[in-house]
Structure formats: C-alpha cells, structure tokens
C-alpha positions in Angstrom: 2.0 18.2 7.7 3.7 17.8 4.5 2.4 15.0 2.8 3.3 12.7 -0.4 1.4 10.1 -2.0 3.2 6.9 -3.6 1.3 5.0 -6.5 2.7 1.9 -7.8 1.4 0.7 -11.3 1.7 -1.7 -13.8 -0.6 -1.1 -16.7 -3.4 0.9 -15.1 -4.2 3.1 -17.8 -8.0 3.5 -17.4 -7.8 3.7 -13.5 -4.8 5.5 -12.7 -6.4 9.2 -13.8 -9.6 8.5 -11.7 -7.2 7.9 -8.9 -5.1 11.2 -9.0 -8.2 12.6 -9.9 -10.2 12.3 -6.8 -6.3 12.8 -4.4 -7.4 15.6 -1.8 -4.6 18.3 -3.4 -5.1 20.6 -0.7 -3.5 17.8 1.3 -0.8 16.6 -0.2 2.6 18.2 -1.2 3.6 15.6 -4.4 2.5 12.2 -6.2 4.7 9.9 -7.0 3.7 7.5 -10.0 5.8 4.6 -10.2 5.8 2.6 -13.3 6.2 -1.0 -12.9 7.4 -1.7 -16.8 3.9 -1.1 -17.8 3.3 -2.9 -21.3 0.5 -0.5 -22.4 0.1 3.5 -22.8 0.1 3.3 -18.5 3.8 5.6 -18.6 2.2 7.7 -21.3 -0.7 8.4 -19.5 0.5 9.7 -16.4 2.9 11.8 -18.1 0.2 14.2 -18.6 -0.8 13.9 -14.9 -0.3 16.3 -12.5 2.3 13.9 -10.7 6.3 12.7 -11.0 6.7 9.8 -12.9 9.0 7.0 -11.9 10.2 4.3 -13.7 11.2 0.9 -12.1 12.3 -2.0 -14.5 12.8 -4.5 -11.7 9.0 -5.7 -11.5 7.9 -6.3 -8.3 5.0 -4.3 -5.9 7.8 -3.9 -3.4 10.0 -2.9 -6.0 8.1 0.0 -7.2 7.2 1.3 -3.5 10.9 1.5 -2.7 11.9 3.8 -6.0 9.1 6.1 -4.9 10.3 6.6 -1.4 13.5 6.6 -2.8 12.6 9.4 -5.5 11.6 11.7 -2.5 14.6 11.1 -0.2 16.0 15.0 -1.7 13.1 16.8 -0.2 11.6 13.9 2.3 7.3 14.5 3.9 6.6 14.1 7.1 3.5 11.6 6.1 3.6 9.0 3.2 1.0 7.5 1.7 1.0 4.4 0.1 -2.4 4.3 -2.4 -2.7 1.7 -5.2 -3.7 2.9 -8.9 -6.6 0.4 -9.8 -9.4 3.0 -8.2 -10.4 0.2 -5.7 -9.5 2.3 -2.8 -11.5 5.7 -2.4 -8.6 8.6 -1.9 -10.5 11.3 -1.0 -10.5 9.1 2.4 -7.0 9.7 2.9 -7.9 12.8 5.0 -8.7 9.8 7.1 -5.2 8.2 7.3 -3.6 11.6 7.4 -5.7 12.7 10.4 -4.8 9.7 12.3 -1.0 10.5 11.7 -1.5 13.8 13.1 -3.0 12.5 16.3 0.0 10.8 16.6 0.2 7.2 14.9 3.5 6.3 13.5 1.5 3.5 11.0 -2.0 3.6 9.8 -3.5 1.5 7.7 -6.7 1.9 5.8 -8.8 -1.5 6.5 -11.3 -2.5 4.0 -12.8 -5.2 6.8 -13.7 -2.6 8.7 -15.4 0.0 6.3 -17.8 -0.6 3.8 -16.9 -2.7 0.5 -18.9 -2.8 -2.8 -20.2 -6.2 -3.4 -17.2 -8.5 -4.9 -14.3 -6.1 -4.4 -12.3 -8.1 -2.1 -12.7 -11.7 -3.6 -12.7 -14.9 -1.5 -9.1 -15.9 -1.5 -8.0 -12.4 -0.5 -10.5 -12.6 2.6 -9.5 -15.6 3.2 -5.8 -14.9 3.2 -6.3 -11.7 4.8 -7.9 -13.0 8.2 -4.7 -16.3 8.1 -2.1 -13.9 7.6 -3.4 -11.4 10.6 -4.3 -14.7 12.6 -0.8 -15.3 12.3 0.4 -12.3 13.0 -1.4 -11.9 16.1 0.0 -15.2 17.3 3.5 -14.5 16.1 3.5 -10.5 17.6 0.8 -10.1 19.7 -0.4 -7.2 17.9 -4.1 -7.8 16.2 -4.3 -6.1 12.7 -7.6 -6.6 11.0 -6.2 -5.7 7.4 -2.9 -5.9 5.2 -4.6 -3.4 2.9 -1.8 -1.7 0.5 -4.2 1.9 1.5 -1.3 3.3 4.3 -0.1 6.2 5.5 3.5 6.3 7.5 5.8 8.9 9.1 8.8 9.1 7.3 11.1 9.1 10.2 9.0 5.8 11.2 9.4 4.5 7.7 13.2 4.8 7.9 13.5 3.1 11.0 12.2 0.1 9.3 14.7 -0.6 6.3 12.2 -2.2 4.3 13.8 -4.6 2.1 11.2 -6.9 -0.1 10.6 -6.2 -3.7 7.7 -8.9 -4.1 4.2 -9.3 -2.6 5.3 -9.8 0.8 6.3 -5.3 1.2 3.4 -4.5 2.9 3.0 -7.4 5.2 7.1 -7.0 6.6 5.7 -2.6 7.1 2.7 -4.3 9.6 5.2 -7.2 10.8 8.6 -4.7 11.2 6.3 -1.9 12.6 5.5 -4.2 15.7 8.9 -5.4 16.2 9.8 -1.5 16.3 7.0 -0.7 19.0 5.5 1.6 16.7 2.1 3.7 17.4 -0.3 2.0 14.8 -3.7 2.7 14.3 -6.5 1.0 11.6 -9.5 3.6 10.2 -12.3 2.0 8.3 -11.8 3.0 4.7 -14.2 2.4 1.5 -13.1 -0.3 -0.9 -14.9 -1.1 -4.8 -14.4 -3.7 -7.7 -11.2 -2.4 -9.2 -10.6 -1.5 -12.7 -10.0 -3.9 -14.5 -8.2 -7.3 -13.6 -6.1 -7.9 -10.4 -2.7 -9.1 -11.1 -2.8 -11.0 -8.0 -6.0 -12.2 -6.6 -7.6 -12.7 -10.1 -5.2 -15.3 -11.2 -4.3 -18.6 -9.3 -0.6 -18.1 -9.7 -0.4 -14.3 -8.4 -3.0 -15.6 -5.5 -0.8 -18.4 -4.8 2.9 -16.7 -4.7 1.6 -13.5 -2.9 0.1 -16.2 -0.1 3.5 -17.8 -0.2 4.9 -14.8 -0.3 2.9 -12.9 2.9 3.1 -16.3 5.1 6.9 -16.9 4.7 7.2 -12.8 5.6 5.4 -13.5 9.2 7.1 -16.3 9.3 11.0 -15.1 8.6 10.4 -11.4 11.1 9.1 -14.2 13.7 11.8 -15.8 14.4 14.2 -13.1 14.4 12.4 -11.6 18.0 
C-alpha cells in the first residue's frame, strides 16, 4: 500500500529529526512536514530532512493537517498517517497502524490508554479529558473509542468522504466523531507513548488545556445533533 506520513509542527526543532528519523522508510512513500509559522530554526531544520516541507501561516493543528493532505491531492496514498513531531509517539509502531489498514480498517487510531506510556507522558488533564470526551462520544454515537490520540492512520478514499473542516484543536476529535456518522471500519492498536520534547503547547499550559477542552466538547457536541 502506498503510504504517506503527515507531521504538523510548530517549533519542534529538537524533536522533529528524531521523529523522521526513526519513520519505517521501507513503508512509506513521502513525509509531509507542515510548518505551523514556527518562530525558531523548526522550517530550517526540516529543510535538510529527507521530507516536503509545507508551510501554513493560518496557525491552527487542524490547519496544518489540512495543507498536508492538501499538498498530496496531485499524487494521493492509499493510507495516511497522521504522526505528531514532538517524539512522544514511537513511529517505528506505525507498521502497526498500517497493518491494521490493510486488514481492512477504514480509521485506526494509535491509543496511548491501551499501550504502554513512560511515566508522566500523558499528564492529568489530558487523561482526564481523554476518558470525558470518549464518554461522551460513546453516549452521543454509540461507538466506544478509548483514545483521541493525534497517532492515526486513514484510507484516503475514507478521509475524503469525511470533508474535514476544523482548523483548531477540535480536527482530530470531528475524524473519530464524522468517521462514526459515516459507518466507517475503525479499529484502535495499543501504541507506545513518552514525555515529549520539550513543552506541550496544549496540555502544559492552562489556556491551550482549556480551549482544546472547549474545543473537543463543543466538536461532539455540534456532529451530535446533526444525526
């Protein structure tokens, strides 16, 4: 299956060469970099990567996930990959994601709650939002997802079904919530998860904790009513 692997970024300098670095190449056909309006030497950095660098002013994680796809609508996969570049997720598992796709899942996502995690990778108020916003989604869809975790991999002619719209924190949560609504095959695989590089520019602040919540909650809540 051809395969390409989308990495939003925004000032990942340190982590974002440990994450190409450890990509399983004899899987996958191109990585897309996407660069968020990075304020350090991120842009400069993956230019000497083996990967396409993208560049997405509008800030946003959803934001930078849609100019990748949209940089690989010419010569389309069959399987995306969604990986974030802070090294917190372990890519060499995406032979895991990948495999499931073959077998015939439409959506898979990686879930860090049901693999192994390094001692304070996933902080308290992402746990705790985590299991509220799949509570709710189980309530709302019926469908019981034990992770939002941004680690995916998708079918492209699945993904375009979907018309994903947000630009904000809520992108990955509308995927899980849309790809219900669309009677997709989705699957979960345990996957590894570690302290990330450096300083999360979500769940280590109170503000980005707070509008992603916001964010993820209204998300359920908007695809919910439309059934």
């Amino acid at each position: 299956m051809k395969v390409s692997v989308v990495i939003p970024v925004f000032n990942e300098r340190d982590s974002l060469p440990l994450v190409v670095r450890d990509i399983p190449r004899h899987l996958v056909a191109e990585i897309v970099v996407v660069d968020n309006g990075s304020t350090d030497d991120t842009a400069l950095v993956a230019s000497g990567l083996p990967v396409r660098v993208v560049r997405e002013s509008r800030r946003g994680y959803g934001s930078a996930c849609l100019a990748g796809v949209a940089a690989l609508e010419a010569s389309p996969p069959e399987v995306l990959v969604f990986l974030d570049g802070d090294f917190s997720d372990h890519p060499e598992e995406m032979t895991l994601l990948v495999a499931a796709a073959e077998r015939g899942a439409d959506l898979v996502i990686g879930s860090r709650t049901l693999g192994t995690r390094e001692k304070g990778a996933l902080l308290p108020q992402a746990r705790f939002g985590n299991r509220l916003a799949c509570s709710l989604i189980r309530l709302l869809y019926g469908h019981r997802y034990t992770d939002l975790g941004p680690f995916r991999a998708i079918r492209w002619d699945a993904y375009r079904r979907l018309s994903m719209a947000d630009r904000t924190f809520g992108w990955t949560c509308e995927m899980q919530v849309k790809a219900v609504r669309e009677g997709l095959r989705i699957a979960e695989v345990p996957v590894s998860y570690r302290r990330r590089v450096g300083v999360s520019k979500i769940t280590g602040t109170v503000s980005g904790t707070l509008k992603a919540g916001w964010k993820i909650l209204w998300t359920i809540a908007k695809y919910g009513r439309k059934r």
